[in-house]
Short mmCIF file of the C-alpha atoms (twelve columns), coordinates in Angstrom:
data_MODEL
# 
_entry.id   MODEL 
# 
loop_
_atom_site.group_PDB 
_atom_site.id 
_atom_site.type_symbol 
_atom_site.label_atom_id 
_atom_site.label_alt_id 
_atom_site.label_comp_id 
_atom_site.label_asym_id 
_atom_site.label_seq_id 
_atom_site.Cartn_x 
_atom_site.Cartn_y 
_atom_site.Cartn_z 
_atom_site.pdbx_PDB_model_num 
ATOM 1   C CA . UNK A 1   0.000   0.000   0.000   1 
ATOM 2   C CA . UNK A 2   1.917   3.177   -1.172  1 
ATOM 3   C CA . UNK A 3   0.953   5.477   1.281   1 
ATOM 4   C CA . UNK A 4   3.337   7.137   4.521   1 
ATOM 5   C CA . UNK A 5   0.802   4.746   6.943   1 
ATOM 6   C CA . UNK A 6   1.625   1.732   5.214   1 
ATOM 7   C CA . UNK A 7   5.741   2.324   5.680   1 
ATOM 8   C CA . UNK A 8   6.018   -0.596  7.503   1 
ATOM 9   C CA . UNK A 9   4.903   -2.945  4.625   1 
ATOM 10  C CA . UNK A 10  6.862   -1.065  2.072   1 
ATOM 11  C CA . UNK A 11  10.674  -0.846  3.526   1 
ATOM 12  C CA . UNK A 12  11.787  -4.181  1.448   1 
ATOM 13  C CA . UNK A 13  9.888   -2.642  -1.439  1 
ATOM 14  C CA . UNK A 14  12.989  -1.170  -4.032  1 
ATOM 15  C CA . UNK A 15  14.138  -1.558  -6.830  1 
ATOM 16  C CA . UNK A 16  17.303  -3.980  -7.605  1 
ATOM 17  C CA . UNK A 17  20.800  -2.932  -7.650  1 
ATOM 18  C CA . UNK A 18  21.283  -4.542  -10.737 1 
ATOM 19  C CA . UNK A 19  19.756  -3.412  -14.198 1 
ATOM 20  C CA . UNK A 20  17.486  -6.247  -15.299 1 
ATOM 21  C CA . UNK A 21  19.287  -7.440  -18.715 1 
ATOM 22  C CA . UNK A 22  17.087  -7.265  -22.038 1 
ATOM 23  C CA . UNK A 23  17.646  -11.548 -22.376 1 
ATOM 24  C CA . UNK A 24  17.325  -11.630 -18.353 1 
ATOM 25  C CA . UNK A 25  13.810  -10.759 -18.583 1 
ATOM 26  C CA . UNK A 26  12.854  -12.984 -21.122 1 
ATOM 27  C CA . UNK A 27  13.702  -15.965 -19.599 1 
ATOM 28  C CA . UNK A 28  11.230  -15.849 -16.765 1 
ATOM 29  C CA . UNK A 29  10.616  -19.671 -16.098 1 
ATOM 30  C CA . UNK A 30  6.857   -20.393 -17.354 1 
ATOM 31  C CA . UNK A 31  4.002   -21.982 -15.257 1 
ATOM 32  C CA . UNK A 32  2.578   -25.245 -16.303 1 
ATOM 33  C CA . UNK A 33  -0.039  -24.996 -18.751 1 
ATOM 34  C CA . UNK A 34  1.190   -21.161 -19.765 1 
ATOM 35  C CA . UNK A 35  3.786   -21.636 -21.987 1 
ATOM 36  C CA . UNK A 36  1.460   -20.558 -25.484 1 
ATOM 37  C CA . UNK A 37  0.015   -17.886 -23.787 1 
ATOM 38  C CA . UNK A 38  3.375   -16.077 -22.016 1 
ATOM 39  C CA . UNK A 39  5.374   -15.372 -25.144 1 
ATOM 40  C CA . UNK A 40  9.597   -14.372 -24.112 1 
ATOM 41  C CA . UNK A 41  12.587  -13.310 -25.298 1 
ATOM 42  C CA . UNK A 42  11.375  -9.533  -25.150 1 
ATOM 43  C CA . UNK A 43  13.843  -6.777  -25.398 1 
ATOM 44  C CA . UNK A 44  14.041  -3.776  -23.899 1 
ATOM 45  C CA . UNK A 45  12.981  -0.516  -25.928 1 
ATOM 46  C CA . UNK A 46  15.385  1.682   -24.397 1 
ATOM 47  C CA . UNK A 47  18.617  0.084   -23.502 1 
ATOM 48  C CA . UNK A 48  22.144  1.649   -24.518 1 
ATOM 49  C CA . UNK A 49  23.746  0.060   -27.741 1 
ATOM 50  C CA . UNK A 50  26.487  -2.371  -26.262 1 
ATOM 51  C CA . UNK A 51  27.330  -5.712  -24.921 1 
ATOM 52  C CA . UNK A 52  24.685  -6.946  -22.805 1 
ATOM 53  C CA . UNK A 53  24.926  -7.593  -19.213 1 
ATOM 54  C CA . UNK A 54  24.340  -11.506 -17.977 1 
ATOM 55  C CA . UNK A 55  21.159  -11.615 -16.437 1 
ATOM 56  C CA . UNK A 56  22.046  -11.984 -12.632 1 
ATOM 57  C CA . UNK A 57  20.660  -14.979 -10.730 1 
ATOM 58  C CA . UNK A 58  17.908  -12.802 -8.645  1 
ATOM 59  C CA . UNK A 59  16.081  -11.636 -11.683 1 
ATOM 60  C CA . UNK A 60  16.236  -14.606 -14.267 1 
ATOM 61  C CA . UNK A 61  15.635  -18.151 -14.626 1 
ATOM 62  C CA . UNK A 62  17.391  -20.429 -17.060 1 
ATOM 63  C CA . UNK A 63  18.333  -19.158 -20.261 1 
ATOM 64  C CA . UNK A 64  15.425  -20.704 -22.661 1 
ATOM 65  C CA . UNK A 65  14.365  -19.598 -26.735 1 
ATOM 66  C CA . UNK A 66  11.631  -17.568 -27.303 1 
ATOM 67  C CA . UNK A 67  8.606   -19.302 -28.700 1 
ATOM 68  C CA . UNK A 68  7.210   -18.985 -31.331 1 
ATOM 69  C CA . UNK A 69  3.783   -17.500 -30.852 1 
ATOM 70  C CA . UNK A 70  5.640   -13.957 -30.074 1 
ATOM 71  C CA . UNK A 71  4.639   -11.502 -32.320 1 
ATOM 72  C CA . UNK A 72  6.540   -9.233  -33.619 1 
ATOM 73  C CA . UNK A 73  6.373   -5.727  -32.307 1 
ATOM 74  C CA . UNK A 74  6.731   -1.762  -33.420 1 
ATOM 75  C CA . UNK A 75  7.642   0.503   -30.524 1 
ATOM 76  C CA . UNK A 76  7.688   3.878   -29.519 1 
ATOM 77  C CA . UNK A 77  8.338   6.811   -27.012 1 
ATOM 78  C CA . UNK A 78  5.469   8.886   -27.906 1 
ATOM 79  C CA . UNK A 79  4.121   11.951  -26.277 1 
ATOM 80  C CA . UNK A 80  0.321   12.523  -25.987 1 
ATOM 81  C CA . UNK A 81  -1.625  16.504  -25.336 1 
ATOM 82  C CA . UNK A 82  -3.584  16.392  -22.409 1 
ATOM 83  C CA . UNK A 83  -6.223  18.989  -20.663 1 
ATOM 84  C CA . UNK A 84  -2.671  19.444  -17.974 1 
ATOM 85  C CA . UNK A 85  -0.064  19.066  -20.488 1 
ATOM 86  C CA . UNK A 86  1.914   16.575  -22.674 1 
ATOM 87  C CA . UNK A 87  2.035   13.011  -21.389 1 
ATOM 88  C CA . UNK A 88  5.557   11.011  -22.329 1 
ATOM 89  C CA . UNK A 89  4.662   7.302   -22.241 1 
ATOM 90  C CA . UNK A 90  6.119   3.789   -23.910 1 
ATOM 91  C CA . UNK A 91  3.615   2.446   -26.674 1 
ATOM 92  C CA . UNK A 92  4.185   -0.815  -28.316 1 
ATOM 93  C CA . UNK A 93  1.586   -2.596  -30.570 1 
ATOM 94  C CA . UNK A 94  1.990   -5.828  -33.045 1 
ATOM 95  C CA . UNK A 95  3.826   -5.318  -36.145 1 
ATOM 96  C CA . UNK A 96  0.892   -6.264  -38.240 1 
ATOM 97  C CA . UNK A 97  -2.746  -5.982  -38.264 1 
ATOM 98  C CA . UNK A 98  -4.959  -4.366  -35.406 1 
ATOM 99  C CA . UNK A 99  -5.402  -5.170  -31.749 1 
ATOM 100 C CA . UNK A 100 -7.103  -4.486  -28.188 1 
ATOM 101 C CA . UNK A 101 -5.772  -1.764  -26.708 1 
ATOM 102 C CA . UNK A 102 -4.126  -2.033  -22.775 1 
ATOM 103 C CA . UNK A 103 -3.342  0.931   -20.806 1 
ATOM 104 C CA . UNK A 104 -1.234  0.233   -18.237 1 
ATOM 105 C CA . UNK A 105 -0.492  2.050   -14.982 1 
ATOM 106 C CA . UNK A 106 2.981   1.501   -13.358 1 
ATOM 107 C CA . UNK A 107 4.155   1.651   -9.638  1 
ATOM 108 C CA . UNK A 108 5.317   4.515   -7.868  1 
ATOM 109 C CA . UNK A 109 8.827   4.315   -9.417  1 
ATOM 110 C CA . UNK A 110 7.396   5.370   -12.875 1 
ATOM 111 C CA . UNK A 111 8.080   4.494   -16.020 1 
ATOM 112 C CA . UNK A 112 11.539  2.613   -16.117 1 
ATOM 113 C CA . UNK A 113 12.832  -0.512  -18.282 1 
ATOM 114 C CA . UNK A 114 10.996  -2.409  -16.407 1 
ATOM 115 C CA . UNK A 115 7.787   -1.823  -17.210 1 
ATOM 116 C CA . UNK A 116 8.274   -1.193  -21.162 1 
ATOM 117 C CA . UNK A 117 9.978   -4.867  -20.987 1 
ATOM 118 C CA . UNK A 118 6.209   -5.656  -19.337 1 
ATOM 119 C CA . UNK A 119 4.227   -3.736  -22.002 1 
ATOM 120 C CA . UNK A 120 6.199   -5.183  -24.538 1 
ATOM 121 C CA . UNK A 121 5.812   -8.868  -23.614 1 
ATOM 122 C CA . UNK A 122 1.906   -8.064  -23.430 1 
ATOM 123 C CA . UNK A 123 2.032   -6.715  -26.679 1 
ATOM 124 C CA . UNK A 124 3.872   -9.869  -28.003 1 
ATOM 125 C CA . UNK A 125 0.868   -11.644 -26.780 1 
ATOM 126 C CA . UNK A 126 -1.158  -9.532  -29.441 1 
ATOM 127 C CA . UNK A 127 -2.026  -6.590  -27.555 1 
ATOM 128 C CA . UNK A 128 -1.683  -2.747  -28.398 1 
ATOM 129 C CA . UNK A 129 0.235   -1.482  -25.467 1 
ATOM 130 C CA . UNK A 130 0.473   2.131   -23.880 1 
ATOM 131 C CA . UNK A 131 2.629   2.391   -20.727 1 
ATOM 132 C CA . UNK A 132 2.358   5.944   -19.160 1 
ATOM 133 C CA . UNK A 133 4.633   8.383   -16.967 1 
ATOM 134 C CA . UNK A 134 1.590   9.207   -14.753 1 
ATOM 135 C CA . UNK A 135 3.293   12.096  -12.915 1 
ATOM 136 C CA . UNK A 136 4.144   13.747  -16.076 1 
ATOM 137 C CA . UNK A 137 2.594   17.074  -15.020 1 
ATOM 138 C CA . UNK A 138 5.645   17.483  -12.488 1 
ATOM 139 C CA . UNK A 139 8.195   15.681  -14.495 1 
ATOM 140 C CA . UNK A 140 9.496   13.816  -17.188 1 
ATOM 141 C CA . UNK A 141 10.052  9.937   -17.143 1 
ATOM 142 C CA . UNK A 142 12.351  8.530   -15.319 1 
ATOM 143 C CA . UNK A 143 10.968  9.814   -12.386 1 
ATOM 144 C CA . UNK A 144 12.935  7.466   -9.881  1 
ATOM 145 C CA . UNK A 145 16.410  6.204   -10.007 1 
ATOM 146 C CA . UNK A 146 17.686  2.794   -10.878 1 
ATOM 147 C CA . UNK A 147 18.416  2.019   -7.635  1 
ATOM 148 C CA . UNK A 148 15.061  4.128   -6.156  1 
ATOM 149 C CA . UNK A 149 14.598  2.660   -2.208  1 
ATOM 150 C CA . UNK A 150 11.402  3.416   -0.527  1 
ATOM 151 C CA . UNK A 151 13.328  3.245   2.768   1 
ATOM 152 C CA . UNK A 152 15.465  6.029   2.155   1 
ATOM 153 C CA . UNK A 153 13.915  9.087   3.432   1 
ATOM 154 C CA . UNK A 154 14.973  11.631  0.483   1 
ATOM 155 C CA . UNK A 155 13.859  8.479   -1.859  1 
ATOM 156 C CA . UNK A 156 10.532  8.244   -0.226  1 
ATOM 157 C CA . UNK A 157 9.704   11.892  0.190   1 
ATOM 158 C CA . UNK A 158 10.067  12.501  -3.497  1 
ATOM 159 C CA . UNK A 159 8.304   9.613   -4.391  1 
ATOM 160 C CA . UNK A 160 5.665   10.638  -2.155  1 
ATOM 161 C CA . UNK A 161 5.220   13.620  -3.381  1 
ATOM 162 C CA . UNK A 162 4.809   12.605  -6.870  1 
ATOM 163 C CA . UNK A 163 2.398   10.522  -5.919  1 
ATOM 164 C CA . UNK A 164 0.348   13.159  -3.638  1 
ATOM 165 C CA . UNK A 165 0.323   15.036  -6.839  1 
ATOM 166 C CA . UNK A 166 -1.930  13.102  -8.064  1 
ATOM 167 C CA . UNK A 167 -5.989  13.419  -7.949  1 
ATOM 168 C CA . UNK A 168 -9.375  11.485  -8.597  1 
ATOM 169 C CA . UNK A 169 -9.793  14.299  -10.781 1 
ATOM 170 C CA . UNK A 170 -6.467  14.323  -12.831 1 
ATOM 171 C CA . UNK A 171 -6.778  10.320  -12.909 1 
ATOM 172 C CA . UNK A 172 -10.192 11.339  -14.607 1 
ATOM 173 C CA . UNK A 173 -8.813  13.627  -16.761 1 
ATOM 174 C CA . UNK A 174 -6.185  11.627  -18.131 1 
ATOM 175 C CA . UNK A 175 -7.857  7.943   -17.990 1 
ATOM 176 C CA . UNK A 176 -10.299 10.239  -20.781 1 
ATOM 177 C CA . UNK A 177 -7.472  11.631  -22.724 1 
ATOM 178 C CA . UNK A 178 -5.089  8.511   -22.442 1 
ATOM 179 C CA . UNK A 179 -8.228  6.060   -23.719 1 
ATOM 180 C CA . UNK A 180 -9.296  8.424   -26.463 1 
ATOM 181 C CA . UNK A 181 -5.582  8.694   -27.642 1 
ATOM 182 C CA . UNK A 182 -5.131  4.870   -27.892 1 
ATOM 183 C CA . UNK A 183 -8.445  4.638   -30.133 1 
ATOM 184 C CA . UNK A 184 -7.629  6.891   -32.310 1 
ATOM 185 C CA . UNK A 185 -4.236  4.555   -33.280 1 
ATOM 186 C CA . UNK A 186 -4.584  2.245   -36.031 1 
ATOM 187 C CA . UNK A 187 -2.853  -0.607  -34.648 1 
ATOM 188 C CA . UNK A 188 -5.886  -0.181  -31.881 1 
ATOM 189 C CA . UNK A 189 -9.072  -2.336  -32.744 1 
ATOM 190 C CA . UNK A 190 -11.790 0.030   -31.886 1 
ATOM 191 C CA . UNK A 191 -14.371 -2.596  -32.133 1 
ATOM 192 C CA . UNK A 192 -12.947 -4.977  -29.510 1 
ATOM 193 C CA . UNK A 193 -12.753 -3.977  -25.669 1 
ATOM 194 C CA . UNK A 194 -9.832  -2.363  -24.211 1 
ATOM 195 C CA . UNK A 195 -7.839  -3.366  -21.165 1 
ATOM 196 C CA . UNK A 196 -5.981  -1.530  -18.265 1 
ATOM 197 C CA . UNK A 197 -3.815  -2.866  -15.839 1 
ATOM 198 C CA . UNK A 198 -2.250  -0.907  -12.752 1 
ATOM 199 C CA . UNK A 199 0.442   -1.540  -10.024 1 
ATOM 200 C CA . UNK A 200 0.928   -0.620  -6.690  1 
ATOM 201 C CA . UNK A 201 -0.626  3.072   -6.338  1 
ATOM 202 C CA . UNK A 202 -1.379  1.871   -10.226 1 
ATOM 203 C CA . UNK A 203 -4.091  0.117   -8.684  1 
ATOM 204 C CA . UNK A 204 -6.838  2.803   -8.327  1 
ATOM 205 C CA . UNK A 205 -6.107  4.849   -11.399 1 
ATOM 206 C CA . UNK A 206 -7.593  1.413   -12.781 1 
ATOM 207 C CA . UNK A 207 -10.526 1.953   -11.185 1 
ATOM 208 C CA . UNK A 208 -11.119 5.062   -12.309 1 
ATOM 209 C CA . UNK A 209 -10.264 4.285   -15.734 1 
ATOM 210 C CA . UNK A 210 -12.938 1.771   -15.515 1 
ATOM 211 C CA . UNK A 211 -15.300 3.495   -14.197 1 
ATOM 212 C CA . UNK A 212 -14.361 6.803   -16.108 1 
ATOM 213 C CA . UNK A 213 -15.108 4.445   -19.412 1 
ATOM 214 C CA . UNK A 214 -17.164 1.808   -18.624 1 
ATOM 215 C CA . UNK A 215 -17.921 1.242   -22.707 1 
ATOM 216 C CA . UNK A 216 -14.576 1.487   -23.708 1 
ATOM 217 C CA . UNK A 217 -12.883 -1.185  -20.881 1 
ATOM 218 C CA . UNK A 218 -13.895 -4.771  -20.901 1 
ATOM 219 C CA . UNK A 219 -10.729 -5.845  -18.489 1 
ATOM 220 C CA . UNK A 220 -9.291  -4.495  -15.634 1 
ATOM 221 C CA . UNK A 221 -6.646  -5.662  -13.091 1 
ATOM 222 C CA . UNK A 222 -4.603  -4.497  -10.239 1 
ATOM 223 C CA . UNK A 223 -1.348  -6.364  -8.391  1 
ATOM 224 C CA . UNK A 224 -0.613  -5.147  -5.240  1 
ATOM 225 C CA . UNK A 225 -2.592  -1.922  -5.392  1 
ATOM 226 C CA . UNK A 226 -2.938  0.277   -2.376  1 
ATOM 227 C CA . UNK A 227 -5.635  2.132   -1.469  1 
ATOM 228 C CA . UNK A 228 -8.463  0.366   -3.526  1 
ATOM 229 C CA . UNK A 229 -10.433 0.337   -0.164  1 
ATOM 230 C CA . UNK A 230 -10.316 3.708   1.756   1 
ATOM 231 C CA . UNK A 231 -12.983 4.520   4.344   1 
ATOM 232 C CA . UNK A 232 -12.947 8.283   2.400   1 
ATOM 233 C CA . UNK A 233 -15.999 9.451   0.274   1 
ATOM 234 C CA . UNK A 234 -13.447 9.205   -3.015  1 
ATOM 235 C CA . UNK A 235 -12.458 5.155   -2.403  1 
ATOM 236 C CA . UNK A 236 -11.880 3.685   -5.448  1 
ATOM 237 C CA . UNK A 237 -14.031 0.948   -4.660  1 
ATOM 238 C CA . UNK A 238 -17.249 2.899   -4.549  1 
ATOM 239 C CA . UNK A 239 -17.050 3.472   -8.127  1 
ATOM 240 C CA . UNK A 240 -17.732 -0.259  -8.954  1 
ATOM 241 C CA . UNK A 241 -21.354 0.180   -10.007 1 
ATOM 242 C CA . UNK A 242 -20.095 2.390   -12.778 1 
ATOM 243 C CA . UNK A 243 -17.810 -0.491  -14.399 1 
ATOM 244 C CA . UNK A 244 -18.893 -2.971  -16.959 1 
ATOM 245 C CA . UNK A 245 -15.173 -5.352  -16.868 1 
ATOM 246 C CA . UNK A 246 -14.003 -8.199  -15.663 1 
ATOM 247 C CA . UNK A 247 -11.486 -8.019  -12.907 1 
ATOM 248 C CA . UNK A 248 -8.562  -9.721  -11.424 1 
ATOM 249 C CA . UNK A 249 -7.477  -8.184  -8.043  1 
ATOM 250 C CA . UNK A 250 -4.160  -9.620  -7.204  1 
ATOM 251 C CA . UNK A 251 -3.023  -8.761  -3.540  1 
ATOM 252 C CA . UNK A 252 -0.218  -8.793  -2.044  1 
ATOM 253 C CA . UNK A 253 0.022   -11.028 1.426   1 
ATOM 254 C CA . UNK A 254 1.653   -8.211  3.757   1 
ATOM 255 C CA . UNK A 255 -1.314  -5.943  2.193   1 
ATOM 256 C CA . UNK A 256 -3.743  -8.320  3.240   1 
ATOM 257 C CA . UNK A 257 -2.146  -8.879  6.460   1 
ATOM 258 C CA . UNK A 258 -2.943  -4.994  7.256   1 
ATOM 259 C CA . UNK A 259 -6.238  -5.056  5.847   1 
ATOM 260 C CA . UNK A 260 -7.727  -8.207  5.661   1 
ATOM 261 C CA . UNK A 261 -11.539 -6.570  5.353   1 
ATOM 262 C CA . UNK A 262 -10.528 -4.961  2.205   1 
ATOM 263 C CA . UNK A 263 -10.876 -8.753  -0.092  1 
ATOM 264 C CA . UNK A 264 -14.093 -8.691  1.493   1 
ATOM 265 C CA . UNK A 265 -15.640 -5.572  0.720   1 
ATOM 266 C CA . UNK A 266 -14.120 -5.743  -2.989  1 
ATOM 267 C CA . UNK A 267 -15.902 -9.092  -3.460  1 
ATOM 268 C CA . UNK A 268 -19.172 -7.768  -1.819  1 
ATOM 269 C CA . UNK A 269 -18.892 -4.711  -4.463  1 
ATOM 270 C CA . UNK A 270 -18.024 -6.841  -7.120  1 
ATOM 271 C CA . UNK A 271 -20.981 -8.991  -6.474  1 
ATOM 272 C CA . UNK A 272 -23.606 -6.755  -5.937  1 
ATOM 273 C CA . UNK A 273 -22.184 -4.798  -9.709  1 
ATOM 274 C CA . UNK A 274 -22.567 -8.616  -10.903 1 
ATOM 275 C CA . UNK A 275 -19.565 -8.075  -12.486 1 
ATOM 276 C CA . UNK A 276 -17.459 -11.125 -12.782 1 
ATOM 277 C CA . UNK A 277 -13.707 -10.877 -10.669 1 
ATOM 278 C CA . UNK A 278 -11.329 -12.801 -9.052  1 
ATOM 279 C CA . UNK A 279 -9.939  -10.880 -6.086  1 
ATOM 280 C CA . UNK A 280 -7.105  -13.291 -4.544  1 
ATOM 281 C CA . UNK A 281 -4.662  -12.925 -2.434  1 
ATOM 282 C CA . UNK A 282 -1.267  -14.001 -3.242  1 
ATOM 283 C CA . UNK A 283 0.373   -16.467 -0.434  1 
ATOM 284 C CA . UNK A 284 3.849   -15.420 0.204   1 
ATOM 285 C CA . UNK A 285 4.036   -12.017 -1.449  1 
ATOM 286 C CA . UNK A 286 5.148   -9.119  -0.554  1 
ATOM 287 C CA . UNK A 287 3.680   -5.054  -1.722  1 
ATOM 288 C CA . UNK A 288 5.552   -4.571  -5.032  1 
ATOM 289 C CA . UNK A 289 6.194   -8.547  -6.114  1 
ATOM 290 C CA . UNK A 290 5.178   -8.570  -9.449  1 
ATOM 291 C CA . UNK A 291 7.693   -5.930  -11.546 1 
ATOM 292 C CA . UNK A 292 10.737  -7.613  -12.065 1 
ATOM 293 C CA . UNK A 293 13.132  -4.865  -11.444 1 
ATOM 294 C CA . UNK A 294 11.565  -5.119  -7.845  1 
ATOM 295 C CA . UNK A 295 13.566  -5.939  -4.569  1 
ATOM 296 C CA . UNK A 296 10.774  -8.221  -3.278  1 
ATOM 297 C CA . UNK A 297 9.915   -9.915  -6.542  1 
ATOM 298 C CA . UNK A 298 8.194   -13.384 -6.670  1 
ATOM 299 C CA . UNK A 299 8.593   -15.088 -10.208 1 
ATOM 300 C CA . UNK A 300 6.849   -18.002 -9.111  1 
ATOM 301 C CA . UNK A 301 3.858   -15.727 -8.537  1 
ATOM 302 C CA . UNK A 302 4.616   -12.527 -10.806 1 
ATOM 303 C CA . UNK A 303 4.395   -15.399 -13.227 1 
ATOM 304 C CA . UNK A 304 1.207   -17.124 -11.929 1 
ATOM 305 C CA . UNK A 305 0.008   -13.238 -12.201 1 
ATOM 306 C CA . UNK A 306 0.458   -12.884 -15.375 1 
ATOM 307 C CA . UNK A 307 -1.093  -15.829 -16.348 1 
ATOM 308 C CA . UNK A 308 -3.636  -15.176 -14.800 1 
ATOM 309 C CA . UNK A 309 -4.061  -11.874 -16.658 1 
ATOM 310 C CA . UNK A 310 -3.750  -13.401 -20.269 1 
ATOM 311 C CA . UNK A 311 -6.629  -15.849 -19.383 1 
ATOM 312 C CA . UNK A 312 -8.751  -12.333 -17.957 1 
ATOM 313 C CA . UNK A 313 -7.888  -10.570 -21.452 1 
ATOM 314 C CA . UNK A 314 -8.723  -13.059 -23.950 1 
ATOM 315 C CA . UNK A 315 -11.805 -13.982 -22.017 1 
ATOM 316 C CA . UNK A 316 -12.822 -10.766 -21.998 1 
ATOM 317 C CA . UNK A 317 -11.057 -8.837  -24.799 1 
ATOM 318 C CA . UNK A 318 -11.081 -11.457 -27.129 1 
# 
């Protein structure tokens, strides 16, 4: 939960020493039963021309080939006019033909290599990809350092302030200019639903980008979000009779640990909306397991995760 009250869950949550290597994360072990649907071998749009770093123990399995169902990709750092300004963000889409659309909302350390090694794997799975700098009103991507730790107390300041920059109303403003950008793409298949996925304080721009479009997004889902259940007039979770998607909620075990009512109260919402979701929590985990470039990453479950998400999208995406 990204938040000053929630420090205690959060001091293990960093980001590696170690750059994650373009090869490194590609050769994430698969789950059983996941290997057609979690294509590898992705590289990263933005690393320096050079020899290639080994991937380090910590953040790869064994080296394996890509397979074959990866698409192949166009990519792009692309810069998008909204009501507050321009917004710099990653965008990667298939090669060929038309697709759904994702939008996808990163942590609180930004948009990094990371993440456009996440949107690009998506978008090998057939998916039109947009991966946004959401504090782009206050600055420019990267917004954290390679080696950003929530611990430190300069590190966590600035990151907090970043994210206290942020508002239900600018997350409105800019889940309606970010979702009207992406549709007006051509690799973007207007008549098929469009996705959004959101981690960490991620989480409850996804909820207002669901509920900000409920026409537009057929799929939604968070991993480790904080603050989807507030006990403010604004929570995130009251907006669930707006949506029309399919979820996947995907929390974190230390999260739950400090609010074990929120599962509850998200599955009470969920059912009442009759909207279909699976709000689990993840055994094990830690706040922040699921990027790769993350101290307290799980690839056994980062990997379940994103299983789990493929299944959600083509279910509901098509």
């Amino acid at each position: 939960m990204c938040d000053n009250d929630s420090f205690d869950d959060m001091v293990a949550y960093r980001l590696r020493l170690e750059l994650l290597s373009r090869r490194g994360f590609g050769a994430l072990s698969l789950g059983a039963g996941l290997t057609s649907l979690l294509p590898i071998g992705c590289k990263s749009a933005d690393s320096a021309p050079g020899p290639v770093p080994a991937p380090t123990a910590a953040a790869s399995g064994a080296a394996i080939t890509p397979t074959a169902s990866a698409v192949a990709t166009t990519e792009s750092e692309t810069s998008i006019t909204t009501p507050d300004g321009a917004c710099d963000a990653y965008f990667v889409h298939p090669t060929t033909g038309t697709a759904p659309a994702v939008l996808i909302w990163p942590d609180i350390f930004g948009l990094r290599p990371a993440f456009r090694q996440m949107g690009k794997r998506l978008a090998e799975s057939g998916y039109a990809v947009l991966v946004v700098n959401p504090f782009y009103r206050t600055k420019k991507a990267p917004t954290s350092s390679p080696q950003a730790d929530f611990e430190d107390p300069a590190t966590r300041e600035a990151l907090m302030g970043l994210a206290h920059s942020l508002t239900p109303e600018t997350e409105v403003i800019d889940a309606k200019a970010l979702t009207t950008w992406l549709d007006q793409q051509p690799s973007v298949d207007k008549s098929r639903k469009m996705g959004t996925t959101g981690y960490c304080m991620g989480g409850p721009l996804v909820l207002r980008t669901a509920a900000t479009n409920p026409e537009r997004i057929g799929a939604a889902a968070t991993f480790h979000g904080g603050g989807l259940v507030t006990d403010k007039p604004d929570s995130p979770h009251l907006l669930i009779p707006k949506m029309k998607a399919h979820f996947l909620i995907a929390i974190a075990a230390n999260d739950d640990a400090k609010q074990p009512d929120a599962k509850v109260t998200l599955k009470a919402a969920f059912a009442q909306a009759s909207l279909p979701a699976n709000v689990e929590v993840y055994e094990g985990t830690m706040h922040g397991w699921c990027p790769p470039d993350s101290h307290v990453y799980s690839r056994d479950a980062a990997e379940k995760a994103w299983g789990e998400l493929l299944v959600l999208f083509k279910n509901a995406l098509g």
